[in-house]
N, C-alpha and C positions, 0 to 999 in steps of 0.2 A: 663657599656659598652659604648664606647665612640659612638658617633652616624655614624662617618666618618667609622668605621670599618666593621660596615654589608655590606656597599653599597663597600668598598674596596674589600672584600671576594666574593661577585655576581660580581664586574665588573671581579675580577683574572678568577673567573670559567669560566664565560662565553666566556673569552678573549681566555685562552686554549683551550676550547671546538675549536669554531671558527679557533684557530691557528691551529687544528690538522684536521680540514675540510676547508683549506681554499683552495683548488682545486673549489670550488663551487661560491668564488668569481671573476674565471676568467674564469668559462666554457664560453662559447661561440652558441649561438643557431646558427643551422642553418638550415633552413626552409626547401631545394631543399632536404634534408639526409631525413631530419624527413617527407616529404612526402611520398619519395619514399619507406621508414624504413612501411609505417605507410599502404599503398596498395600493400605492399609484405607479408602483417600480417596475421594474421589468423581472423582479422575484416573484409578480404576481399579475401580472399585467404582459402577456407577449407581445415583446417589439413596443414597447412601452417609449414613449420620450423623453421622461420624465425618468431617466436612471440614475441608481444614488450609487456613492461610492463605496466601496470595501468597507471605510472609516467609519461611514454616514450607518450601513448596516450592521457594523460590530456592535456601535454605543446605542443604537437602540435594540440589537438581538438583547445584548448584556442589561440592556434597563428591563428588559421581559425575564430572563433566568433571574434576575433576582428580587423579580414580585412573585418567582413559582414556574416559571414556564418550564415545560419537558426541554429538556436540549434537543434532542428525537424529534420534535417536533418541528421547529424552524432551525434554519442556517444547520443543520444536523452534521452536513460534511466538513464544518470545521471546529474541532474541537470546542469545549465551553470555557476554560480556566481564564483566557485571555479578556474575552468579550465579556466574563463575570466582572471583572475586574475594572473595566471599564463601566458596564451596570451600575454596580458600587459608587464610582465617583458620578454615576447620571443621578442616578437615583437621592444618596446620602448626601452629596457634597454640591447637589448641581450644576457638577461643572467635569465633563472625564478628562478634561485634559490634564487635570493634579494629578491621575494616575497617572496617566504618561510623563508628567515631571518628577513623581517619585521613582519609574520605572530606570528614567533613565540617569538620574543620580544613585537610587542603587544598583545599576550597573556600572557605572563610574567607581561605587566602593568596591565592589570586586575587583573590576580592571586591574584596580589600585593594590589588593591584595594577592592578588596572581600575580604582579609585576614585582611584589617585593619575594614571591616564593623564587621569581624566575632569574631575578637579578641579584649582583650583590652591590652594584653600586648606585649609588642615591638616584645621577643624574638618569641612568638607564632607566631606572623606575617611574620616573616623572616623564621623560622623553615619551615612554609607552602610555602613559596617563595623558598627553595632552596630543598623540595623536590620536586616541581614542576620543577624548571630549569636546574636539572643535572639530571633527571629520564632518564633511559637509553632509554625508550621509546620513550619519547618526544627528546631527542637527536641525534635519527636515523632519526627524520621527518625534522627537518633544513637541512638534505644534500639529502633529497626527496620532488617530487611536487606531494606528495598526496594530499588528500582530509578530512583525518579524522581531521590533525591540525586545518583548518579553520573552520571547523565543533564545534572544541572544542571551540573554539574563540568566536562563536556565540553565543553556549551555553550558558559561562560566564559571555557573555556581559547580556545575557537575564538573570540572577540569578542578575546580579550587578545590575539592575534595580529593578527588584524584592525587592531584601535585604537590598535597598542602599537607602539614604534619599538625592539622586538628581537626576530630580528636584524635587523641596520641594510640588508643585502639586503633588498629588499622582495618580493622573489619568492620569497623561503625563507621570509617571514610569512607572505605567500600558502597556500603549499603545507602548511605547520605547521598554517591558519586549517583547511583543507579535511580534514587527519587527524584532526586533532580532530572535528570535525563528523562523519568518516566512524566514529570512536570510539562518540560518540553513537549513530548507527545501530547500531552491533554490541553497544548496552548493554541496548536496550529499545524494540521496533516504529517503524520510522523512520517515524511518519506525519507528524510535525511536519518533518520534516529538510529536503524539498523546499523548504517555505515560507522555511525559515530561511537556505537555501542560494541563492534567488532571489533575496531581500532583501541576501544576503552580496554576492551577484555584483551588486545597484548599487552596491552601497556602492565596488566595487571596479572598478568600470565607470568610476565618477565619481573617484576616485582617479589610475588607472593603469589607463589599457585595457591597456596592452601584458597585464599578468599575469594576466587571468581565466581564460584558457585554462591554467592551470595547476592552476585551482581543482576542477575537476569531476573531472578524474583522483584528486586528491589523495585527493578524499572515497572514491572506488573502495579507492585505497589504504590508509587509514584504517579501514573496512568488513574487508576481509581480513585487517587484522591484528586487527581486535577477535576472530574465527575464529581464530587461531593454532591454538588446542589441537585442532580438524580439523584442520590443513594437517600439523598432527606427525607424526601418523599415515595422513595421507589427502593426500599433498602432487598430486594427479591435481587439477585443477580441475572438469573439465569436470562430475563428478559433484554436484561443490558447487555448480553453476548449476543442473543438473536437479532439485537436491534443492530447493532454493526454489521447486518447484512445490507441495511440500507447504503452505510459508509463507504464500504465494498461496492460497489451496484455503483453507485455515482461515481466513484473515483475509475472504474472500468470504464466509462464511458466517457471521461475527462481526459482525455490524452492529449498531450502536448504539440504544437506544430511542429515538433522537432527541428528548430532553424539550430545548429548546432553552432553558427557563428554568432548568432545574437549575442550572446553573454562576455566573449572576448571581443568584439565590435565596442562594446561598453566599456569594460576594464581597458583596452588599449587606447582609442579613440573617444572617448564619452557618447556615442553614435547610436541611438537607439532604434531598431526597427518595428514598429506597432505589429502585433502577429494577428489580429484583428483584422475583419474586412474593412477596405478602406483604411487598415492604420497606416502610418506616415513614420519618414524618419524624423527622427528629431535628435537635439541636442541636448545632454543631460547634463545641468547645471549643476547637481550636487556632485560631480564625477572628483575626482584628486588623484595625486602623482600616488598615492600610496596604493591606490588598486596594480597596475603594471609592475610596479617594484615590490609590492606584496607574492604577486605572481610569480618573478624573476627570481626573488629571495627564495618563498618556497620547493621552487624545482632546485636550485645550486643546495640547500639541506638536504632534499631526498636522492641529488646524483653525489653529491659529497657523501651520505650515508654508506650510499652504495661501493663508493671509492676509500672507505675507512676515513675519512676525513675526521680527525675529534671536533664531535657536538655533541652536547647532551643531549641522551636518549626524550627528554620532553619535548626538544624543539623538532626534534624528528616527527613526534606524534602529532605534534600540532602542524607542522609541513604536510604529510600525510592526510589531516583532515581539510585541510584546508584545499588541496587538490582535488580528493574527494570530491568536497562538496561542489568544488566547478564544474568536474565531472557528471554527475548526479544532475546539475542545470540544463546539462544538454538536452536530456529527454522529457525536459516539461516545459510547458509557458512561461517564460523566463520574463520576471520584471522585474529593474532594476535594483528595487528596492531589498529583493531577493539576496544585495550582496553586504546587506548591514551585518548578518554576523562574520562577515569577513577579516571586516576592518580590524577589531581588537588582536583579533589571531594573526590577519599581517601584522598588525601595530608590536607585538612578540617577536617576530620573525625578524623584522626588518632591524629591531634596535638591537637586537642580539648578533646578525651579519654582520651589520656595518656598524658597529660597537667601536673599534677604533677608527671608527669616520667620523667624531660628531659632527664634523661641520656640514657633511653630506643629509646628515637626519634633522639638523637643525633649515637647512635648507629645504628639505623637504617638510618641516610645518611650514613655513615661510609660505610655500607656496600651496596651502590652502586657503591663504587668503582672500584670492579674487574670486577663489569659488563661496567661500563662506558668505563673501558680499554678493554674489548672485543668489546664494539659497535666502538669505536677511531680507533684501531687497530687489526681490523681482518687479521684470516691468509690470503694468496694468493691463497686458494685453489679454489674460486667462482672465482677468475677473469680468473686461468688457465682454468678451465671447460670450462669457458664459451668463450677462447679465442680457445682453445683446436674445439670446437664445430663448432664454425666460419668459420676455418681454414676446416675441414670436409667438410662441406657444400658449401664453395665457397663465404661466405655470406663476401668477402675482403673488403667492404665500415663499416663494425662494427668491425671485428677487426682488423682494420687501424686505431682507433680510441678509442680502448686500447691502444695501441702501445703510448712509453713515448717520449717526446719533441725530443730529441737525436733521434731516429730510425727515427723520422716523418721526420726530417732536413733532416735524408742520404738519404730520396726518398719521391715521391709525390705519391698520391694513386692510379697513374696511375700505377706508377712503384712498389710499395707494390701488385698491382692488380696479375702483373705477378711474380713477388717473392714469393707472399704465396703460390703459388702453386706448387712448388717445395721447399719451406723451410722444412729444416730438426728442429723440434721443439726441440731438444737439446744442440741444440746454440742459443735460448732464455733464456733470463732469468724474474723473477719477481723484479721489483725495485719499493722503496716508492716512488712516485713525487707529492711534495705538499700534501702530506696527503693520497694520495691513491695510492693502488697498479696498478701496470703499467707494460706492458710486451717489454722487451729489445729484440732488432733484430738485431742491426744495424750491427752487422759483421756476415753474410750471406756467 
C-alpha cells in the first residue's frame, strides 16, 4: 500500500463529512439572541416553553466566562473548561462551531497517535483511525458544542501519556497522564473520573510503583487549572472549596431514572427510551455495528484475561474501562450521546480482536455508511416541528432564524415578527442550504 493513499482516503472523508456540514463554518454568534434565548428558558423561567438546548446553553454560559463571569454563578453544576472554550470561538472567532472542528480533529491526532503506540502494523493503525473519524457518533458532535467530545479528547490524551514512551522520564508521563484526566474533570461532571483514575493507578501500579504517588496530585492539579478563569479574578482558594458545596447539593438531588436497560437497548438495537415525562422511544440514527461488537470485543479481553488468554496488559485496561464506564451509565440519565468516548476505545479493542479478520473490520466500516447518510442528511421533519412550534407560541426571534438566506433578505425580523403571525404555513416550504434543512417563506 503506497503511503500517500491512507492519508488521501481520511483527508476525501473528512473533506465530504465537513462539505455536507459546512453551514457551521459560517454561523454566526450573536450574543444580545443568546441572552435573551437564554432568560426566557426554563434555566430561568419555570415550565418555561421556550427551552434551549444543552449546546444553545454551553456557547452562551462560555460567551459569559469569558467576558468575566464567576463560573459559581450560572450553569455552576457543569464544570467551566469546556463551555470556556466554546466562549472563545463565540466570543473571538464568531462562530463556536471551529472549536468543535479543531476539538474533533485534535482528537483525531491522538487517535492516530495511541493507534501507532498500540499497533505495529500500518493497516491496524488506520483501520482504528477511520473507525474513529467517520463514526456516526462522533460525526454528529462537530456540527454540535457539546461537551462529551472534549471530554473524550482528555481522556485520550491521559491514555497517550500513560501508554506512550514521551517523555522518555516516566514520571513526567505520569504526572501529564493525571492533568489530563484532572482536564477532563474541569470539562463536564467527574462521575466517570474516579473509575478511570483507579483503573489508571493499576495499570501504573503494575508498571512502576515508585510513580503512582504522583498521579493523584497531578489530577488535583489538572482540576484547577481547567478553573483558571475563577483563579484570574478569585485567586483566594479556599472560597473555591466551599463553593463545591453548591456542586454537591445539586448533584445529590439529580439522580438518575435508573432504567438500567436504556443504554444496552441503544448499543444493541439503536432503540432509545426518553426518561423524561412524556418522552417517547425513538430510533437513533447516529447508532453503528461498532457499539455491540465494541461490547462483545470487550467482555471476550476481560474473560480471556481472566482465562490467561495472551493479550496485552493495555488492551486489558482499556476493555476494563470501557465496561466500566457502561456500568457507571446505569445509574444515571443516560443519553446517547453519552457513548462518544466509547467509540475510539471500542475502535482499539475491536481492531486488535479481530486483527486477523480484516475483512470482517473492513466490513464493519462498510457499514457505517447508511448511518453516516442518515446523520449528513436527515429528514425535515425535526426542523418542521420545531419551526411548526415557534410559530404557535409566538417565539418569532427562533423561527426567524430557521428561515433560509432568501426569506431573511425579503424581510427583517421586525417584519417576519408581524408576518408569522398571520402566515399561512402552507406556502412554506423545507429547502437544503449549505447542508442543513431551512424553512422557505418568502412568498407570503
Amino acid at each position: 500500500m503506497k503511503k500517500w493513499l491512507p492519508w488521501l482516503l481520511l483527508t476525501l472523508g473528512v473533506g465530504i463529512v465537513f462539505w455536507n456540514i459546512r453551514w457551521i463554518f459560517v454561523y454566526k454568534f450573536e450574543p444580545e439572541y443568546w441572552e435573551n434565548y437564554y432568560y426566557e428558558s426554563q434555566w430561568n423561567v419555570p415550565n418555561s416553553k421556550r427551552g434551549i438546548s444543552d449546546e444553545g446553553d454551553y456557547r452562551y454560559i462560555g460567551y459569559r466566562l469569558v467576558n468575566g463571569e464567576n463560573p459559581f454563578n450560572v450553569d455552576y453544576w457543569v464544570p467551566p473548561l469546556g463551555k470556556y472554550w466554546y466562549g472563545v470561538g463565540s466570543k473571538y472567532l464568531g462562530n463556536p462551531y471551529l472549536i468543535s472542528v479543531t476539538i474533533y480533529l485534535l482528537t483525531l491526532l491522538v487517535v492516530g497517535l495511541l493507534a501507532r503506540i498500540l499497533f505495529e502494523k500500518q493497516w491496524q493503525v488506520w483501520m482504528a483511525v477511520y473507525l474513529f473519524a467517520f463514526n456516526p457518533l462522533i460525526i454528529e458532535q462537530i456540527s454540535q458544542t457539546m461537551l462529551d467530545l472534549p471530554m473524550t479528547l482528555f481522556w485520550l490524551v491521559s491514555l497517550l501519556f500513560l501508554y506512550g514512551k514521551w517523555p522518555q522520564n516516566e514520571r513526567l508521563r505520569v504526572i501529564g497522564a493525571g492533568i489530563a484526566l484532572g482536564l477532563m474533570a474541569g470539562t463536564k461532571p467527574a462521575f466517570f473520573v474516579p473509575m478511570i483514575a483507579l483503573v489508571s493507578l493499576g495499570w501504573i501500579g503494575w508498571s512502576n510503583k515508585k510513580q503512582w504517588l504522583y498521579y493523584l496530585p497531578s489530577i488535583v492539579i489538572g482540576y484547577l487549572l481547567a478553573y483558571s478563569c475563577y483563579f484570574i479574578k478569585h485567586p483566594n482558594p479556599i472560597p473555591f472549596i466551599r463553593l463545591h458545596d453548591k456542586i454537591i447539593a445539586f448533584q445529590k438531588h439529580n439522580g438518575g431514572s435508573h432504567d438500567w436497560f436504556n443504554i444496552f437497548r441503544v448499543i444493541l438495537t439503536s432503540k432509545y427510551q426518553g426518561f423524561w415525562v412524556g418522552g417517547k422511544s425513538q430510533w437513533i440514527t447516529t447508532w453503528s455495528l461498532l457499539l455491540p461488537t465494541g461490547v462483545l470485543t470487550a467482555l471476550c479481553v476481560f474473560v480471556g484475561w481472566f482465562k490467561k488468554i495472551k493479550i496485552e496488559s493495555v488492551f486489558v485496561g482499556i476493555a476494563i474501562m470501557s465496561l466500566a464506564y457502561i456500568g457507571m451509565n446505569l445509574i444515571i440519565d443516560f443519553w446517547p450521546r453519552y457513548l462518544v468516548p466509547l467509540i475510539p476505545l471500542f475502535a482499539f479493542l475491536v481492531v486488535r480482536w479481530w486483527s486477523k479478520k480484516p475483512i470482517l473490520l473492513l466490513l464493519l466500516l462498510v457499514s457505517y455508511i447508511p448511518f453516516i447518510w442518515l446523520t449528513l442528511f436527515p429528514k425535515d421533519t425535526a426542523i418542521k416541528e420545531k419551526f411548526s412550534y415557534s410559530l404557535q407560541n409566538d417565539f418569532y426571534r427562533d423561527s426567524y432564524r430557521m428561515l433560509d438566506s432568501s426569506t431573511q433578505e425579503h424581510m427583517n425580523e421586525k417584519e417576519w415578527k408581524t408576518a408569522s403571525r398571520i402566515l399561512d404555513l402552507k406556502r412554506c416550504k423545507t429547502v437544503r442550504e449549505l447542508g442543513q434543512w431551512r424553512i422557505n417563506c418568502q412568498h407570503l
